[in-house]
C-alpha positions in Angstrom: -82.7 -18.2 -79.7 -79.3 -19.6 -80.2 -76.3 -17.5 -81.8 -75.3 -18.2 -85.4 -72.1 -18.6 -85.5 -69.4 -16.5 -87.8 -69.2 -19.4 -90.3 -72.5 -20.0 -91.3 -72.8 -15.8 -91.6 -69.9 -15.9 -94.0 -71.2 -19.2 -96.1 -74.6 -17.3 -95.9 -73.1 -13.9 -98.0 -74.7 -13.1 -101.1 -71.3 -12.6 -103.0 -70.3 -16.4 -102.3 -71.8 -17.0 -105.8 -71.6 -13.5 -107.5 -69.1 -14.5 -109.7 -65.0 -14.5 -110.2 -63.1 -14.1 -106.9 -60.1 -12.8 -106.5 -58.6 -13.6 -102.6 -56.2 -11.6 -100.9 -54.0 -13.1 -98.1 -56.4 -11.8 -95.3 -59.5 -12.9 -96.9 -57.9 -16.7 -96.9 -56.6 -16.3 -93.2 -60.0 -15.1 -92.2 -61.6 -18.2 -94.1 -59.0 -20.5 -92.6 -59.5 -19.1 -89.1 -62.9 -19.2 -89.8 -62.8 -23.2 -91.0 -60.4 -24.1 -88.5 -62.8 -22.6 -85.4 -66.0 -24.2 -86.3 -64.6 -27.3 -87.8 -62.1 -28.6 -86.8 -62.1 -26.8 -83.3 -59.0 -25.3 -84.0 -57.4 -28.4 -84.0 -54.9 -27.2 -86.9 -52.0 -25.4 -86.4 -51.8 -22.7 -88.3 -50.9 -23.2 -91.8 -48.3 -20.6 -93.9 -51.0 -19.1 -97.1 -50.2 -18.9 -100.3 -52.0 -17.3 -103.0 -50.2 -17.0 -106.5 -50.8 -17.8 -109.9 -51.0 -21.7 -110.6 -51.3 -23.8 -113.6 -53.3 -26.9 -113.4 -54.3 -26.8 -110.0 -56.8 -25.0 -107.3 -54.9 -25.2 -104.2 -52.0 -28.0 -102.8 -51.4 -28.6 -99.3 -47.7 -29.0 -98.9 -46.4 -31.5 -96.0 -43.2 -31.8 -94.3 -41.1 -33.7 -91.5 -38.8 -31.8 -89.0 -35.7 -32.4 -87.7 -37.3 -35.0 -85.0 -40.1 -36.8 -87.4 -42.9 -34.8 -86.9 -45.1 -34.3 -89.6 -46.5 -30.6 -89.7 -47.9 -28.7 -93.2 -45.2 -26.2 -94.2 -47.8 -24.5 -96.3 -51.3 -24.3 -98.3 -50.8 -22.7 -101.6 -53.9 -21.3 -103.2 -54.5 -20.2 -106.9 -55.3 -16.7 -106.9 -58.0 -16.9 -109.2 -61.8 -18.9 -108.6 -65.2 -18.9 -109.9 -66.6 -17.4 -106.7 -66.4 -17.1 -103.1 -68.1 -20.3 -102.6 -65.3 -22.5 -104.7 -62.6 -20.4 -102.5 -63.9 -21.8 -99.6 -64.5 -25.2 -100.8 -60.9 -25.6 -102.2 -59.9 -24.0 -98.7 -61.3 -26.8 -96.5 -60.3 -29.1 -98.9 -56.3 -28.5 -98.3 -57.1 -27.9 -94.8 -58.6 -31.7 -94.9 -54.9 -32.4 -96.1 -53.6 -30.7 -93.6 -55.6 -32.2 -90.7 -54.5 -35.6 -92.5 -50.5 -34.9 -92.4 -50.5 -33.2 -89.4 -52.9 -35.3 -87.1 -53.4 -38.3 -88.8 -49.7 -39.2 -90.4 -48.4 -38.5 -86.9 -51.0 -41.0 -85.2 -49.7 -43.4 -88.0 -46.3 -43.4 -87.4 -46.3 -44.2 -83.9 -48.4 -47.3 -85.1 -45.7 -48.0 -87.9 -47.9 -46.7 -90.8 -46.9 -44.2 -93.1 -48.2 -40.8 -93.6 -51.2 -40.1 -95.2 -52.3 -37.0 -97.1 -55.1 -38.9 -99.8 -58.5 -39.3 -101.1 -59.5 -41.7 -99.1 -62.1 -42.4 -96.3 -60.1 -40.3 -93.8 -60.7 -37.6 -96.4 -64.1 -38.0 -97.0 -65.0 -38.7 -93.7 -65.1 -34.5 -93.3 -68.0 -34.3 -95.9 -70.6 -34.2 -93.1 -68.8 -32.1 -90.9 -68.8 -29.4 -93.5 -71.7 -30.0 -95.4 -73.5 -28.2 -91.9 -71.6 -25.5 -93.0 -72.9 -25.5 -96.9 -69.4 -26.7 -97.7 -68.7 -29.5 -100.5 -65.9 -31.3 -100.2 -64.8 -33.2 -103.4 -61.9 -33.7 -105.4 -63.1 -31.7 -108.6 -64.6 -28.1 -108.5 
């Protein structure tokens, strides 16, 4: 019998719809390391967390450029309040979908003279499968 991996456990947890959530900064890096493993074969580099109070918004993925063009995410900055474990996690793939855009995808652009790309587009949407084997949505409302 095959091994289950560590995400599907965690997306598997009773508590993911047990009602309000309230992360700490290791629960997110465990979710991100946990994302960023089993989806995107931790093909991210790993993203400074955030969680704080915000007004009018979940999480944000916040992209920069350094000092020789590169495009890398600077941060992911998470509310610190949600409806549950399971819209934690949802909104955490979501920015790191961002991420994988800015980082990966912006940088693949340039070098074809594009610009960068952080959206909700196709290359957004085109992680829905990917994580709906994990029981994760991926949308642009919550």
């Amino acid at each position: 019998m095959a091994c289950t991996n560590r995400l599907i456990k965690f997306v598997r947890k009773d508590e993911m719809f047990a009602g309000e959530f309230r992360p700490t900064l290791d629960r997110a890096q465990e979710v991100y390391e946990l994302i960023n493993r089993y989806v995107f074969d931790n093909g991210l580099n790993p993203a400074k967390l955030h969680i704080k109070r915000t007004r009018g918004y979940w999480g944000m993925c916040h992209g920069d450029q350094n000092a020789v063009g590169n495009f890398f995410t600077k941060e992911i900055i998470l509310t610190n309040r949600f409806p549950n474990l399971s819209s934690f996690v949802a909104i955490m793939a979501h920015e790191m979908v961002h991420q994988f855009q800015w980082d990966v995808l912006s940088n693949e652009r340039e070098a074809q003279g594009l610009p960068p790309i952080m959206s909700h587009g196709p290359s957004f949407f085109a992680w829905r499968e990917p994580l709906a084997e994990y029981n994760i949505p991926l949308s642009t409302k919550l």
